[in-house]
C-alpha angles and dihedrals in degrees: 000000000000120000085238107064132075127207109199121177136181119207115271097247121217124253111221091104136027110262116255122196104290091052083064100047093080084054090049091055095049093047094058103046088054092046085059105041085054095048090053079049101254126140106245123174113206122205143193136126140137138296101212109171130088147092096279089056091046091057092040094056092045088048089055094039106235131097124284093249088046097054102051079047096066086045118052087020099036133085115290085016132144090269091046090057087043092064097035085054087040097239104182093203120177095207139011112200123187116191090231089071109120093232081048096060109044081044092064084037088057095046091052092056097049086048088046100048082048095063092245104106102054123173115246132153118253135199130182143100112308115194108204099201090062097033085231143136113219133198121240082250098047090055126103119225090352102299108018125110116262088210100042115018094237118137104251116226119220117255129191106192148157105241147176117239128205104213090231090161083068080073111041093100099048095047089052097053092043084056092057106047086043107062086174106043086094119038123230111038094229091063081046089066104036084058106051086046084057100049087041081064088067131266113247120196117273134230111240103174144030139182116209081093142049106200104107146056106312111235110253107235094027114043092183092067117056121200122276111258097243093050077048112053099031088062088065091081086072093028097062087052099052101261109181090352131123084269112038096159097112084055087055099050094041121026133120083057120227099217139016102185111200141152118273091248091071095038092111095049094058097038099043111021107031085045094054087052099058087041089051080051111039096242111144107251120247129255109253142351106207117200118204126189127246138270102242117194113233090340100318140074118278117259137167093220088062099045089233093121114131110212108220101210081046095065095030090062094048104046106013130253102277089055087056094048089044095047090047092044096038106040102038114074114224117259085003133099104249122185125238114202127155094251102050088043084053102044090045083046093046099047102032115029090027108032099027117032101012094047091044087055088045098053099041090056094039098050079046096055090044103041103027102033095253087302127128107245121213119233109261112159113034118191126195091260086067091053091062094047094042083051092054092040100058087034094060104077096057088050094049092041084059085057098058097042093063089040087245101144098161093056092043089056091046091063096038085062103039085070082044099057088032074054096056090042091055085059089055093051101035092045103194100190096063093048091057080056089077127029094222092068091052090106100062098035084064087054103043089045090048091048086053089052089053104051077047096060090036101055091035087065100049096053085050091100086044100053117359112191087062092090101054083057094048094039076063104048094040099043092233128107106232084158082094093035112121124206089268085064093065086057102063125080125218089021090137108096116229121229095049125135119249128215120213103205137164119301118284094218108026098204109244123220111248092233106059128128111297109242108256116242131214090281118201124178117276104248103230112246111267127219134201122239123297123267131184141250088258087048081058106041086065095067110087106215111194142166120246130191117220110233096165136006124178138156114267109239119263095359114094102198100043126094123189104218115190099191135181105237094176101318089317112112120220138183115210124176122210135193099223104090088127094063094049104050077172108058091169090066090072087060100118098008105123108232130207106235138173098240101188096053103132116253128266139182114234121178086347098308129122094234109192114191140349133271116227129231147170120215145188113257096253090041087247092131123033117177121167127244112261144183111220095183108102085198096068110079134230101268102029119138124246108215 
């Protein structure tokens, strides 16, 4: 791979649902790093695209009575599909792959195969909990209530079957040790580190293929087993470039990728998975796997069942395509959750799309239609107030450029609208209009007119990658085509002609008014809250409810969701295990918390430990959110009942 090239992915997203607007916001990203990297001239390949095989796709197109392959059609070629929100959001992809693509699947085929020859694929029978939502086997101690998904809540079905298994564990040590002598391989450094404790715990073999169902790549050398979806659609990052194909050229150019850009719940299948299986098959690994946060809907995570899913075309219509990309670039920190309501999209749009950058286009072409006769005046009398704002402004790229090479949007577009807003200021202390009330004063009008055009085509550049039908509109205001500019052109002061003709339009950014009517979401029934069956007072009375004082909490080894817990119930010490490691990366903060616990649970042994009792805790419907059950009053001992 050349210096000068940039391979930039987005995860394949899955098509059992139409996409809403955090399922966008990885494609976004992605967009407008390759945007940018084209504008600075570098070849950049830019790739997304579907993974469309797997049980959960096989019921929903019997349920809906049409054929696997007919039913991801309608849906990522249909109306309202995943290609339809890609141009309404202007994804300039380069490629759009879908794992149902004929070169795709002898290629995964082909890798099986390498990874088989080498020892490292063997057949053994499997039994445990699948959940087919997730397309994922889960241990006894990983489920939730007995038989429920610990990712997405759905109650896992039991399956017996004859599978192939990858010998991931053969790779535990190398990948560790790539991971450390990589401290940018996986991006932020908080999922770094998830990731390396993970992997610390102890890597078992994975299951890579099943047979109740048929709607998948045959194995190669087994057609009654077909490949496990995740084996499957990774591999799509080296497919969609020719690896291993007639033409392998792209692979050439590209490969190792820079960048595979995905959302922080499948963090753990692209840094640990998708690297043991290049290493299984000596293909070099790539750069970075970069792990964003999500979009939550009014602070939690979307979701049909609670009626908080934001429809992207939806939004788009109402408030155009560049407001939903700035919104999602702006608002959202990077490798953090960020929150999308009506009123906070309204309020960043009003004060900086409308107020900031659309009334300081506004005010520069129309100064220059009433005082200059439409005519773009040249710069003739500078002041040392110019020189400031000329500084910031040719600054400004290489500051931004160091943004976006870090993926760091919010922070781009910071800095993009600090020169705006010194822009606007500028206005308030140079007053043109009180200069065109005296010739004498023309000079410096002219120059003070022609600086504002600039910070306008300067600044209009560098959101190109942002929100890229904005420069068609300004081309049109300023009279001067920036569709064609490149990023060098953003570094170069006095590059507006003068002469040219302006164009006073329509405002960029109407200003909306606060109260208007809240965009519907996909709203969906509240399911009403559901009890279990009644017991009696006497029923009660037999659980035994105490408080516990944490003396010790610490990770079971090699398990990742389970935490050992030696508490103080009245003098009595106890050891409880529970299963919510991953919701207290910081075991020792629970040191000295008092806990409500059932303290006449009958013991069990769990991972080889005597657990005596349960912990008790209160969560979110989706599990999103976990927190323990405490007691914040000093005065109530250690042992004392709840009743």
């Amino acid at each position: 791979m050349s210096n000068n090239t940039f391979y930039i992915t987005t995860p394949i997203y899955y098509p059992s649902a139409k996409l809403h607007i955090g399922n966008a916001y990885s494609t976004v990203l992605a967009d407008t790093a390759a945007r940018y990297k084209k504008m600075r001239g570098i070849d950049t390949f830019f790739l997304t695209g579907s993974d469309e095989h797997g049980q959960k796709i096989q019921r929903a197109a019997e349920a809906a009575g049409v054929t696997p392959k007919e039913y991801v059609d309608q849906i990522v070629e249909g109306p309202g599909g995943f290609k339809n929100l890609w141009d309404a959001l202007m994804i300039d992809y380069d490629k759009f792959i879908r794992t149902t693509d004929d070169y795709h699947v002898k290629a995964v085929q082909k890798l099986f195969k390498i990874i088989y020859e080498k020892g490292d694929i063997y057949k053994s029978s499997y039994s445990g909990h699948y959940c087919t939502s997730c397309e994922t086997f889960f241990t006894d101690l990983q489920l939730v209530d007995g038989d429920h998904c610990p990712d997405c809540g759905k109650k896992t079905e039991i399956l017996s079957e004859e599978s192939y298994f990858f010998k991931m564990s053969n790779y535990q040590d190398q990948l560790l040790q790539y991971i450390e002598d990589h401290p940018n391989f996986i991006m932020p450094e908080s999922r770094r580190n998830e990731m390396i404790n993970f992997i610390k715990g102890g890597l078992e073999d994975l299951c890579i293929s099943r047979s109740t169902f048929d709607w998948g790549i045959p194995v190669p050398i087994d057609e009654k087993h077909v490949i496990y979806v995740w084996f499957d659609a990774l591999s799509n990052y080296i497919t969609a470039l020719g690896w291993n194909g007639e033409d392998d050229s792209l692979y050439q150019k590209y490969w190792p990728a820079d960048v595979h850009l995905v959302g922080k719940d499948i963090v753990r299948f692209h840094s640990i998975i998708w690297p043991t299986i290049l290493l299984a098959a000596d293909i070099p690994l790539p750069k970075q796997i970069f792990g964003h946060g999500w979009v939550l809907s009014d602070g939690g995570k979307m979701s049909k069942s609670k009626g908080n899913v934001v429809d992207p075309f939806k939004l788009i219509e109402k408030y155009g395509v560049d407001a939903v990309r700035y919104y999602l670039l702006r608002e959202i920190p990077i490798g953090q959750d960020g929150n999308y309501t009506e009123e906070l999209f309204i309020t960043r749009y009003n004060n900086d799309l409308a107020n900031d950058y659309g009334n300081l286009v506004s005010r520069t072409v129309s100064m220059i239609d009433k005082y200059c006769d439409g005519i773009m005046p040249a710069s003739e009398q500078e002041e040392i107030i110019d020189e400031d704002l000329r500084q910031m402004a040719i600054t400004l790229p290489a500051q931004v450029a160091f943004e976006l090479d870090k993926l760091n949007f919010p922070g781009a577009l910071a800095r993009i609208f600090a020169l705006i807003g010194r822009a606007n200021k500028y206005i308030d202390e140079t007053t043109p209009w009180v200069l065109a009330k005296d010739a004498k004063y023309h000079a410096r009008l002219m120059t003070v007119l022609y600086n504002l055009t600039e910070i306008v085509r300067i600044t209009t550049i560098l959101l190109k990658p942002f929100m890229p039908n904005l420069a068609p509109r300004v081309s049109e205001q300023l009279g001067v085509d920036l569709t064609k500019a490149t990023w060098a052109d953003a570094t170069t002061w006095a590059m507006t002609p003068s002469g040219v003709k302006v164009h006073k339009g329509e405002p960029l950014f109407p200003r909306v008014d606060p109260s208007s009517i809240e965009l519907p979401a996909e709203k969906v029934e509240e399911p009403a809250i559901t009890f279990k069956d009644e017991i009696t007072f006497d029923d009660f009375t037999k659980l035994d409810l105490r408080v516990a004082l944490v003396k010790d909490c610490k990770p079971v080894e090699k398990a990742d969701k389970l935490l050992q817990f030696t508490l103080d119930v009245g003098g009595e010490e106890r050891t409880i295990v529970s299963g919510i490691r991953s919701f207290y990366k910081d075991p020792a903060a629970l040191i000295g918390k008092k806990l409500v616990i059932i303290a006449n649970l009958a013991p069990k042994k769990i991972r080889g430990i005597m657990s005596h009792g349960m912990i008790l805790t209160a969560a979110t419907e989706d599990d999103s959110v976990l927190e323990v059950l405490q007691v914040q009053n000093d005065a109530i001992p250690s042992g004392a009942t709840i009743s």
